[in-house]
C-alpha positions as CSV (number, residue, x, y, z in Angstrom):
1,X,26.6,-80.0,-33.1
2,X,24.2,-82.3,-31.1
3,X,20.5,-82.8,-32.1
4,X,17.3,-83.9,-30.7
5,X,18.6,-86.4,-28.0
6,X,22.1,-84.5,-28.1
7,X,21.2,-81.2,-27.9
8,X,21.3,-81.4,-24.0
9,X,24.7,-82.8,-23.9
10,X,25.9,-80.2,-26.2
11,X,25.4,-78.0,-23.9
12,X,27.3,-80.0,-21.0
13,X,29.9,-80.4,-23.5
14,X,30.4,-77.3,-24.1
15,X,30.4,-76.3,-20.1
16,X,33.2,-78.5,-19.8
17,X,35.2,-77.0,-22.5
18,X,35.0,-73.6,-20.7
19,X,36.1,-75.5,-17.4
20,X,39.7,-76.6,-18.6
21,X,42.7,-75.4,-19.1
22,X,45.2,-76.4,-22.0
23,X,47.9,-78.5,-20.4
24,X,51.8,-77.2,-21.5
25,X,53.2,-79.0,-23.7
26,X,57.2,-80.7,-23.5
27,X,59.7,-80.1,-25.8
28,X,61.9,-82.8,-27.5
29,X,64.3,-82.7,-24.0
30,X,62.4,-84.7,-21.6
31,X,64.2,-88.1,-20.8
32,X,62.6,-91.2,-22.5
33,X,61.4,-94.0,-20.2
34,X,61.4,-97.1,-22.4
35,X,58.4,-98.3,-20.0
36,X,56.6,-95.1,-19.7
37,X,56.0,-95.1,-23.7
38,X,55.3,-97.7,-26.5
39,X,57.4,-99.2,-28.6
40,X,56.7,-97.9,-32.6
41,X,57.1,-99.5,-35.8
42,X,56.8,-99.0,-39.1
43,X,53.9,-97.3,-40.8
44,X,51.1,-99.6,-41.4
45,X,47.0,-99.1,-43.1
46,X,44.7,-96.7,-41.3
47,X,42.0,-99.1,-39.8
48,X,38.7,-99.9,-41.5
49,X,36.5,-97.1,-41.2
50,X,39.2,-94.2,-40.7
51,X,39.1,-93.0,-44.3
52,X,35.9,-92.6,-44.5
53,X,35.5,-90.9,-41.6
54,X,38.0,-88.4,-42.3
55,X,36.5,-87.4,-46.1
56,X,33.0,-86.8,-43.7
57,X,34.9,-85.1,-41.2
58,X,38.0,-83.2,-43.2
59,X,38.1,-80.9,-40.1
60,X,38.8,-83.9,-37.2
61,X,41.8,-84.9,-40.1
62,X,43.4,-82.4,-40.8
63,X,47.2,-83.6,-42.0
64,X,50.6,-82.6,-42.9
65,X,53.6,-83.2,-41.2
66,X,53.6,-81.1,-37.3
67,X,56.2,-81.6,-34.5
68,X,55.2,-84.2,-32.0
69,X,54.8,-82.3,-29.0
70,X,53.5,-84.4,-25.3
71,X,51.6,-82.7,-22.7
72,X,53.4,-81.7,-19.4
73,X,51.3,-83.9,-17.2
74,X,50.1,-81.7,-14.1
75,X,47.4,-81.9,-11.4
76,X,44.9,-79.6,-13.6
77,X,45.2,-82.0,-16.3
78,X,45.1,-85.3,-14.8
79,X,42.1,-84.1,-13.5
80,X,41.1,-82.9,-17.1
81,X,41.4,-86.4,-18.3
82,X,39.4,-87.8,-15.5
83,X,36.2,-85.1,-16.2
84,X,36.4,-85.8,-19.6
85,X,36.8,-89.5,-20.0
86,X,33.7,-90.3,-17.2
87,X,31.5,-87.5,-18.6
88,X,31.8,-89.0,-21.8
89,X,31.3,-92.5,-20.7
90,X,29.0,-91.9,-18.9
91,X,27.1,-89.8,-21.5
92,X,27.5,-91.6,-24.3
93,X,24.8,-95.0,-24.6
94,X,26.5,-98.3,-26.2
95,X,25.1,-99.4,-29.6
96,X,27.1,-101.4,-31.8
97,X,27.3,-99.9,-35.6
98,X,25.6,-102.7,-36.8
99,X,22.4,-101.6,-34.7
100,X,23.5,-98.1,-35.4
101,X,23.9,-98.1,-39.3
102,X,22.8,-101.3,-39.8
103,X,27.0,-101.5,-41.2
104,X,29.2,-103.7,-39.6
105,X,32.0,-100.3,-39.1
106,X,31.6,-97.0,-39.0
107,X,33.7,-94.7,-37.2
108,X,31.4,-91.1,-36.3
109,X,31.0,-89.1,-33.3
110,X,28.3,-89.7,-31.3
111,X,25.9,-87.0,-32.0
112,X,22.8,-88.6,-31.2
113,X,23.9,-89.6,-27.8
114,X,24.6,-93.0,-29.2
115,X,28.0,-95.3,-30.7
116,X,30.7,-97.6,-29.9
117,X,34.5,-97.9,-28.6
118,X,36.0,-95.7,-31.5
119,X,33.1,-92.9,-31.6
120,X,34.0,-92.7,-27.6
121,X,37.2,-92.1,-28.3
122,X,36.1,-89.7,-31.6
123,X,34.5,-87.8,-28.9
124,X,37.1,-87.4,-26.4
125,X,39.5,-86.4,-28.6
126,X,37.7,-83.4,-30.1
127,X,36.8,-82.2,-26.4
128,X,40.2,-82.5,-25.2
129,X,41.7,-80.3,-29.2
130,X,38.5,-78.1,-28.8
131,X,39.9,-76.7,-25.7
132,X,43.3,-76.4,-26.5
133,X,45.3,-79.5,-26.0
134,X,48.0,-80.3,-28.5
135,X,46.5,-82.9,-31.2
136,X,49.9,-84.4,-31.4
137,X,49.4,-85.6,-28.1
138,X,46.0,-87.5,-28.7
139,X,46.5,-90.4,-30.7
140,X,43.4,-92.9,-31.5
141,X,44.9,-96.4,-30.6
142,X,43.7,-99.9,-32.0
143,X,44.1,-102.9,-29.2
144,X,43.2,-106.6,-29.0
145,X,41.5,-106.4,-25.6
146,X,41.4,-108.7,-22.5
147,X,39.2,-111.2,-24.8
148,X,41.6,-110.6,-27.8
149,X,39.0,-108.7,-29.3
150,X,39.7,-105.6,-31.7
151,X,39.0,-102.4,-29.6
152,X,39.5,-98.9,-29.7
153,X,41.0,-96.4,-27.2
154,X,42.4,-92.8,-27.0
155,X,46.5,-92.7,-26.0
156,X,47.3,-89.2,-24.2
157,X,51.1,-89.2,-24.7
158,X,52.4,-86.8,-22.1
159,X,56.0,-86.4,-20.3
160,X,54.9,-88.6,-17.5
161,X,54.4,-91.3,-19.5
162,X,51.3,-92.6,-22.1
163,X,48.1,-92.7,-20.5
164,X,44.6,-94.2,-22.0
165,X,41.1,-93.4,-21.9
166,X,38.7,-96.4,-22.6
167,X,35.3,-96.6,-22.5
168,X,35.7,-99.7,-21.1
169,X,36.8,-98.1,-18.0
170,X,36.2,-95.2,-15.9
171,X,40.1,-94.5,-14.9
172,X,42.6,-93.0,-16.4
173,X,45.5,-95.5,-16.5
174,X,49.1,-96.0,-18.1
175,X,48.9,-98.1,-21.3
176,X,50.8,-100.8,-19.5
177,X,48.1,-101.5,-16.9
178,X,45.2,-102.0,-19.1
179,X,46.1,-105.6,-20.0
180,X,46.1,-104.5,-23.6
181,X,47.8,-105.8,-27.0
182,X,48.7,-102.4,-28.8
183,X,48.4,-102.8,-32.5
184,X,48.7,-99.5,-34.0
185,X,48.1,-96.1,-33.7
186,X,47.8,-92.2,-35.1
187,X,51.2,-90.9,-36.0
188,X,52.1,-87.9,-33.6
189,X,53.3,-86.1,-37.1
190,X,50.3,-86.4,-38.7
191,X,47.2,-87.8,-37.7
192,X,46.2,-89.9,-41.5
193,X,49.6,-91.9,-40.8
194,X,49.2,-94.9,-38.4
195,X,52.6,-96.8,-37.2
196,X,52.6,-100.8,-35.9
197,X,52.8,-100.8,-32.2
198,X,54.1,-104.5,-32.5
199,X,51.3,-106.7,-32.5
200,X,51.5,-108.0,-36.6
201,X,47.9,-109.7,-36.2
202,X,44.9,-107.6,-37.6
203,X,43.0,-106.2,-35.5
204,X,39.7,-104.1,-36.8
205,X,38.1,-102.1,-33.7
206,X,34.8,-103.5,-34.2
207,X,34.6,-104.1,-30.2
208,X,30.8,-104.3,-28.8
209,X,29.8,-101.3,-26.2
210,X,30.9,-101.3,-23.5
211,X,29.1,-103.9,-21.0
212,X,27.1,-102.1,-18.4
């Protein structure tokens, strides 16, 4: 999967996959908490770079309609979430696409060791469906960040309540803490549908690396 610079955090990667544990997932009964979970909207366009991504990566796309299904939240899995979102910031070196690819966006997972806010969130999402957590409940997220800038994060929907990882920060926090405008996101029935999350401005997630 990983070459040259990679092929060392291949390996890490793949030690951490053997080192969790599939959260349960909660069925359609759990109470809904109006707070605890954005509000959706209609369908809207896939963001710039998505489609392409998927016909280079038909496996990390697969579609048709699935039941959304959220995680049962527990201590193993929090702590899951933690592992995984500071290895891979911490792992992962910030380079815009434009340095990159020499293209302004380009969504790809970081295989060199190298990317920006949506290959972070690429990556995290394949560790967390690689060792066995629901797909349904990982949904790549577009925001307007603190400087109203387009950004990209990962949305773990689980029956506590929607919780983000960000390479712009090394906690695990509920979508309403991270000062945020949620534009849109991956449907939970199928991941090549993307709903409004009620911000009607566009928003590309062209965000710079993170800052260091």
């Amino acid at each position: 999967m990983f070459g040259t610079r990679g092929q060392g955090i291949g390996l890490v990667f793949a030690a951490i996959l053997l080192g969790m544990t599939a959260p349960a997932q909660a069925g359609d009964e759990r109470v809904q908490y109006a707070s605890l979970y954005a509000s959706l909207g209609d369908n809207t366009r896939s963001p710039i770079g998505w489609v392409e991504f998927c016909a280079d990566n038909p496996g990390d796309c697969r579609g048709g309609a699935t039941q959304p299904r959220d995680i049962v939240m527990t201590q193993t899995a929090w702590k899951d979430l933690l592992r995984v979102n500071r290895w891979v910031n911490e792992t992962i070196k910030p380079m815009t696409d434009m340095d990159h690819w020499g293209v302004i966006e380009k969504w790809s997972l970081p295989t060199d060791g190298y990317g920006d806010c949506e290959d972070y969130v690429l990556l995290k999402r394949k560790m967390l469906i690689d060792a066995g957590w629901p797909r349904e409940a990982l949904l790549v997220t577009v925001v307007r960040d603190k400087k109203g800038e387009g950004h990209a994060v990962l949305t773990v929907k689980s029956d506590k309540g929607e919780f983000i990882l960000d390479n712009q920060n090394e906690s695990v926090v509920a979508w309403t803490e991270t000062g945020y405008r949620f534009v849109k996101r991956q449907s939970q029935g199928d991941p090549n549908v993307w709903v409004a999350l009620g911000d009607s401005r566009p928003a590309v997630a062209t965000a710079s690396a993170r800052d260091r």
